[in-house]
N, C-alpha and C positions, 0 to 999 in steps of 0.2 A: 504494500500500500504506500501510496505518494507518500511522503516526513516520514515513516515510520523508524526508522534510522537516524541515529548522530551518535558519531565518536566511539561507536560500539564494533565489535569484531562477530565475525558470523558466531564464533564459539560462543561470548557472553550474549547472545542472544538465544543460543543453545541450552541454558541453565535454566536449572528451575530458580524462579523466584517466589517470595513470601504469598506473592499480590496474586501468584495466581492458584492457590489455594480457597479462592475468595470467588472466582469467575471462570468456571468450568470451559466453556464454548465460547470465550471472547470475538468478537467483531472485532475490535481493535486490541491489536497490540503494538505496541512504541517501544522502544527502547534509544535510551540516553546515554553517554560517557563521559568522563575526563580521568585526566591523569591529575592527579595533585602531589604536588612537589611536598610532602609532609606526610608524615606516621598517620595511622588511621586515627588515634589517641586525640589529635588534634584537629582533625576532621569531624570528627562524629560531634561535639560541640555546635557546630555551624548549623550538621545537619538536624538536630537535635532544634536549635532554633528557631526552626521553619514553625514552630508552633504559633511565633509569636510574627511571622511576617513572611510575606511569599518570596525575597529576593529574588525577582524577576524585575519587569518594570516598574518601578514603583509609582509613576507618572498612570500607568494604564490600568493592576491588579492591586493597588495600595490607595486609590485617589488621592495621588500624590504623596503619600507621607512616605517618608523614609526609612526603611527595613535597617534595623540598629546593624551599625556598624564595628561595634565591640559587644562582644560575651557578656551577659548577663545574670550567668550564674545561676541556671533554668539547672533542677534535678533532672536525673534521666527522665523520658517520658515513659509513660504505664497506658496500658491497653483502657480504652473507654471515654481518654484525656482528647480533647482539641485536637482537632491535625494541624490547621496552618489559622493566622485569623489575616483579613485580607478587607480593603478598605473599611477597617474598623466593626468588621462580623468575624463572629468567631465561626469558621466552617471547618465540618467533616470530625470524622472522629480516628483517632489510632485506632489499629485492630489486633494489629501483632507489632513488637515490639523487642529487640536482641541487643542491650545498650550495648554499642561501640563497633556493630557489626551492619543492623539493619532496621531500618521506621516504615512501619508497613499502610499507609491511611487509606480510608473512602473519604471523595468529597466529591456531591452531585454524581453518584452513582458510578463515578471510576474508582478505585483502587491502584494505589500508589505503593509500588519499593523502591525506598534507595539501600543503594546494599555496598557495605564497603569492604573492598576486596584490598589489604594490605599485598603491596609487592615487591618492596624492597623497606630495609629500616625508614625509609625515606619518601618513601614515595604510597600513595594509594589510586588504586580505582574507584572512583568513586560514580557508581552505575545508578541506572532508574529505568524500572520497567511502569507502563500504566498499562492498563486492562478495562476494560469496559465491554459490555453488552447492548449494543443500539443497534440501529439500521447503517445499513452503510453508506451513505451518503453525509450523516451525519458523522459518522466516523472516520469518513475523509475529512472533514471539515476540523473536526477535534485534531484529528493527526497533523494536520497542517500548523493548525492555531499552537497545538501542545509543542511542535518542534520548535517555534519562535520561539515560546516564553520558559520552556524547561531550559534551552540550548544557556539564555540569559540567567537563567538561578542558580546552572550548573558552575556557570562562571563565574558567578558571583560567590558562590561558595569557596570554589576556588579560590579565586583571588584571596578572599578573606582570611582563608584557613595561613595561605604561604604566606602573608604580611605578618599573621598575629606571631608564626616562626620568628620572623626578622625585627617585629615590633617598631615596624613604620606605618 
């Protein structure tokens, strides 16, 4: 399917993920990637975050406010808690949850993993599968829309996690 790809290898599309314990016969399936230059230890933080804001566009999925830019010391998250809160609504819920490893949410009937795949002292993969059951047309559309605005959280994560290393 058109977007259904970024920064992924055929193998980690090959994996089972959390999210698809959740959505048997998906219509849509996505898969996301990056590399981050840091331990998974200091990644799962960020990812962990998303409780509290989409980093994506924050102009677009935040009505403008800004997705915190430093750690704020959020406990791990626990199955039933908030998934992400996004122009100031709190949306979707955790389902499954493996602190330091993987965040599994629904939010508007998709399900979400991000799964972190440590691969060198140094370095992680930091993956995202979504799943959903629609029609497909509509799932082109989601596919499309999800590759812009994951491809931007991905990298924002990113970025954030390698800065907070270097502490600039």
């Amino acid at each position: 399917m058109l977007g259904d790809r970024w920064g992924v290898s055929e193998g980690e599309t090959l994996l089972r993920y959390p999210c698809d314990d959740f959505v048997t016969a998906p219509t849509l399936s996505a898969w996301r990637g990056v590399d981050v230059h840091a331990p998974a230890g200091v990644v799962w933080p960020w990812v962990a975050q998303v409780r509290l804001a989409p980093y994506s566009y924050d102009w677009l999925d935040n009505l403008g406010r800004r997705s915190p830019r430093t750690l704020v010391g959020l406990a791990d998250p626990r199955v039933g808690e908030r998934f992400t809160t996004a122009g100031r609504r709190q949306l979707g819920r955790i389902v499954s949850v493996e602190a330091g490893r993987q965040l599994t949410g629904r939010i508007m009937g998709a399900y979400l993993s991000y799964v972190l795949v440590p691969q060198r002292p140094d370095t992680t993969r930091l993956l995202l599968k979504v799943v959903l059951r629609t029609n497909r047309l509509v799932a082109l559309g989601l596919s499309v829309g999800d590759l812009v605005m994951a491809r931007r959280q991905l990298l924002n994560l990113k970025r954030l996690a390698e800065r907070s290393l270097t502490g600039s």
